[in-house]
MDAnalysis code that builds the backbone (N, CA, C; Angstrom):
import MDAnalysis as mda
import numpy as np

u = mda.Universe.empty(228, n_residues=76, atom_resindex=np.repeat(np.arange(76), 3), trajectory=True)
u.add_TopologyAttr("name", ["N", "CA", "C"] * 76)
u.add_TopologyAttr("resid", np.arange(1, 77))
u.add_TopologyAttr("resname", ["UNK", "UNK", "UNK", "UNK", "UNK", "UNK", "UNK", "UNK", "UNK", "UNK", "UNK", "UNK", "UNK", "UNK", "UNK", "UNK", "UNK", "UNK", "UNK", "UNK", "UNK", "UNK", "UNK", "UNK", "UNK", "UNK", "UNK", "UNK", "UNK", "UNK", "UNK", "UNK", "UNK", "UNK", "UNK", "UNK", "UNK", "UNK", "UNK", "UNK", "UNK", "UNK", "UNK", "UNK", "UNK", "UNK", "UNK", "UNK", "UNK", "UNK", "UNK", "UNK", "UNK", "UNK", "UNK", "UNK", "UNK", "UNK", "UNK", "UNK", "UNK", "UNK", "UNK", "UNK", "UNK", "UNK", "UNK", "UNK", "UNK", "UNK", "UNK", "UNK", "UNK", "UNK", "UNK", "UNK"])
u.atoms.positions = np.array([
    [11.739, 27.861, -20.796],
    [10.902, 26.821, -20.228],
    [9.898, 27.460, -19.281],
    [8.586, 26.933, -19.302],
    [7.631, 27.754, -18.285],
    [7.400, 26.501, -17.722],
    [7.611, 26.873, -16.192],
    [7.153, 26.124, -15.433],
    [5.825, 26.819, -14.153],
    [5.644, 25.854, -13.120],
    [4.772, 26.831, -12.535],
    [5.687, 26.827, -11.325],
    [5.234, 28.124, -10.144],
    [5.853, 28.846, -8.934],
    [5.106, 27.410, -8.015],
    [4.334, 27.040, -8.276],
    [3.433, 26.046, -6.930],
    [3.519, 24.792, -7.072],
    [4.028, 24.140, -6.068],
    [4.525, 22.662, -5.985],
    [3.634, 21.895, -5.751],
    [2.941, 20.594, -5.752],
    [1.578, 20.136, -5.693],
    [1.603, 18.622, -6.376],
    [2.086, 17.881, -5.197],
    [2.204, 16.452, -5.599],
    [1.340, 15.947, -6.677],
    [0.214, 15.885, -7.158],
    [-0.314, 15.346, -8.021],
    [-0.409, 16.086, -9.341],
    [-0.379, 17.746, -9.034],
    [-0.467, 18.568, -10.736],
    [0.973, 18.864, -11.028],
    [2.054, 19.451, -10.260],
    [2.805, 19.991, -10.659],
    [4.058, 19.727, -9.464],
    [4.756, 18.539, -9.569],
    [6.110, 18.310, -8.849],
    [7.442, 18.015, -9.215],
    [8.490, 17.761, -8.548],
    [10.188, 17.637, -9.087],
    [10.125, 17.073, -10.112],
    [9.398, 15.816, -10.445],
    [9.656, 15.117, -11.889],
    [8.920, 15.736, -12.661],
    [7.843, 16.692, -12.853],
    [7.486, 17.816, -13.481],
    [8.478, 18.781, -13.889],
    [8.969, 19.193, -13.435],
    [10.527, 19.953, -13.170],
    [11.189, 19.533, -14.056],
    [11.939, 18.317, -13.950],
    [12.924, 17.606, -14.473],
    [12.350, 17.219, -15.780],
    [11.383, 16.882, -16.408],
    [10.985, 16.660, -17.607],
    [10.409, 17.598, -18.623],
    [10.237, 19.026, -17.586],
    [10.699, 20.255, -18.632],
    [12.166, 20.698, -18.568],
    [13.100, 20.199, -17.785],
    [14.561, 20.717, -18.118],
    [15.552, 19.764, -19.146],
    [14.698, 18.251, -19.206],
    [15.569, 17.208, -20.013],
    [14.529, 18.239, -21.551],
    [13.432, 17.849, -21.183],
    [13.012, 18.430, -22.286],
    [13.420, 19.966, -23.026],
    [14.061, 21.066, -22.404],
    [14.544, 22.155, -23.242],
    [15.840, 21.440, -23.764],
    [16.414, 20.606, -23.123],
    [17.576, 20.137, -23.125],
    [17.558, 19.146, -24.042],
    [16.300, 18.910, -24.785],
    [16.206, 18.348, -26.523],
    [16.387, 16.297, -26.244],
    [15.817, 16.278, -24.867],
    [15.494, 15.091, -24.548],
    [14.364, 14.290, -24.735],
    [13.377, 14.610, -25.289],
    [11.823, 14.616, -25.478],
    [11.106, 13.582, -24.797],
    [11.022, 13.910, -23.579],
    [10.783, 12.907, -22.121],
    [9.598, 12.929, -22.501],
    [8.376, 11.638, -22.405],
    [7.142, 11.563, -22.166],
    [6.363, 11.742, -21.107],
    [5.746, 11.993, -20.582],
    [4.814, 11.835, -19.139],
    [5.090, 11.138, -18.817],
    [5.408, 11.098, -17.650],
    [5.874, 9.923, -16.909],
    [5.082, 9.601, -15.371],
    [3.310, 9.315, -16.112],
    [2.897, 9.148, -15.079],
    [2.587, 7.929, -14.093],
    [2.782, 8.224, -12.518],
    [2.686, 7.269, -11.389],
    [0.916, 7.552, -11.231],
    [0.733, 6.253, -10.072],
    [-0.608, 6.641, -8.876],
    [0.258, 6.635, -7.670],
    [-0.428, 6.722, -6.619],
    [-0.514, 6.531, -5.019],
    [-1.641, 6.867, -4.353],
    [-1.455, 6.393, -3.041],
    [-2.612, 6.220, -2.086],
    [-3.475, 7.913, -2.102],
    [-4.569, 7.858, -2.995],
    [-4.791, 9.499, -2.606],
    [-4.575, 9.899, -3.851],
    [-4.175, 9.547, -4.982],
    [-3.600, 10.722, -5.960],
    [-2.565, 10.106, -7.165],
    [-2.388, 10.964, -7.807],
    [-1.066, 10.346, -8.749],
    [-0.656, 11.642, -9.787],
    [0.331, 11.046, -10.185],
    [1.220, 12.312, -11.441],
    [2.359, 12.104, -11.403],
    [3.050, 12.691, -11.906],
    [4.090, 12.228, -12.359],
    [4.919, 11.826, -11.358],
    [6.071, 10.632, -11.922],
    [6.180, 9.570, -11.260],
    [8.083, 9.753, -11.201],
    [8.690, 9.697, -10.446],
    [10.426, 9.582, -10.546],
    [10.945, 8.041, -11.110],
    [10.082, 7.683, -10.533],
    [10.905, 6.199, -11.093],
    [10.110, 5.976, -12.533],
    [8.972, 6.320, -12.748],
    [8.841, 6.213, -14.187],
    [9.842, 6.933, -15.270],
    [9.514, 8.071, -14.409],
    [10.895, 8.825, -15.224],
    [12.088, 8.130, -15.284],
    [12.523, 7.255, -14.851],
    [14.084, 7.223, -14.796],
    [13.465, 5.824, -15.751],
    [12.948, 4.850, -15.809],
    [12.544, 4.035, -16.649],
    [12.515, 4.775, -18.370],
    [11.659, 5.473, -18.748],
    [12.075, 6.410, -19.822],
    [13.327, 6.836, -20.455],
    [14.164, 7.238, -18.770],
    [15.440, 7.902, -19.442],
    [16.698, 6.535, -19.687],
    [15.994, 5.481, -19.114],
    [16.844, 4.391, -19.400],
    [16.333, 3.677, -20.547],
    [15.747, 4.009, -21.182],
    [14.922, 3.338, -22.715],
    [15.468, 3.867, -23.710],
    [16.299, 5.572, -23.637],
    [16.802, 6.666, -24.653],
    [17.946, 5.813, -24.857],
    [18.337, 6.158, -26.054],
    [19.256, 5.928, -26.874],
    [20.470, 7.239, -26.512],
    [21.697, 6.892, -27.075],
    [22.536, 8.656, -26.832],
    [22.651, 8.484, -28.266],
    [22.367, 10.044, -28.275],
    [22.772, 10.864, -29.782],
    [23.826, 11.589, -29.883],
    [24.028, 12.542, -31.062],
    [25.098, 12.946, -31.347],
    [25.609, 14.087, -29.988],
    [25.157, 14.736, -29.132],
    [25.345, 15.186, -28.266],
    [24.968, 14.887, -26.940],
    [24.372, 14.360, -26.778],
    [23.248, 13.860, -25.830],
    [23.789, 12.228, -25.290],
    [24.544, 12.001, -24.108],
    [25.141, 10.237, -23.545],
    [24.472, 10.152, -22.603],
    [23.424, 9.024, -22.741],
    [23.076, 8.193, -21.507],
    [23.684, 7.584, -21.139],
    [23.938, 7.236, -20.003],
    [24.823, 6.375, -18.648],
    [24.016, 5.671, -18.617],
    [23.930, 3.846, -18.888],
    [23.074, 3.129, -18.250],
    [23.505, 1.955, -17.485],
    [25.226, 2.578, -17.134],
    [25.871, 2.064, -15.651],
    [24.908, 1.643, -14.637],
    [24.538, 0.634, -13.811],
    [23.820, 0.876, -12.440],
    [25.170, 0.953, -12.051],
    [24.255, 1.666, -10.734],
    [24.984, 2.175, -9.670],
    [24.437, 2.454, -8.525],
    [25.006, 2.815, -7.575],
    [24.222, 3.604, -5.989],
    [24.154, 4.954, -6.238],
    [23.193, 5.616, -5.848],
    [23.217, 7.014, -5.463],
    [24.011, 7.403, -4.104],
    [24.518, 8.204, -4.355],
    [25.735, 9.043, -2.952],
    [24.635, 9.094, -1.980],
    [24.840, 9.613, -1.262],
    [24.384, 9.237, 0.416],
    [23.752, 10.697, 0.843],
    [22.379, 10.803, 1.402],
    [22.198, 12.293, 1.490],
    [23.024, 13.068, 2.562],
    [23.241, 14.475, 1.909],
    [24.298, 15.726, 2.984],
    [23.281, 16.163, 3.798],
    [22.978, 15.893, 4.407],
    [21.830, 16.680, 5.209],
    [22.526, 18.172, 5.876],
    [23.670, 18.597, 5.852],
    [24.275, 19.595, 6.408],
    [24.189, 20.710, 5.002],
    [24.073, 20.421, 3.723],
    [23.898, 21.176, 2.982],
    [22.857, 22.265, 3.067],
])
């Protein structure tokens, strides 16, 4: 997977990241682009909209449990 070294809210950020790692990972995530005040690109909650649209395949289980996310460790 090539990604880039430089982080950059609107060209290249975490959900950038994450949609080349679902993607080696034979997930075939679309762009998942947001706006905001100033700018836009890819989007987390679009993303997670996407990954809740997938189907599970023969290897591959989506969870489309809701749920809460755990609570941040800030001591980590």
């Amino acid at each position: 997977m090539n990604h880039s070294s430089t982080y950059h809210l609107d060209l290249y950020n975490c959900t950038d990241f994450a949609i080349g790692i679902g993607n080696a990972a034979g997930l075939n995530l679309p762009e998942s682009d947001g706006t905001w005040p100033g700018g836009g690109g890819s989007n987390p909650g679009t993303l997670g909209s996407h990954i809740r649209g997938l189907n599970s395949t023969g290897n591959i289980t989506i969870n489309k449990v809701e749920s809460t996310a755990p609570l941040t460790n800030k001591d980590c």
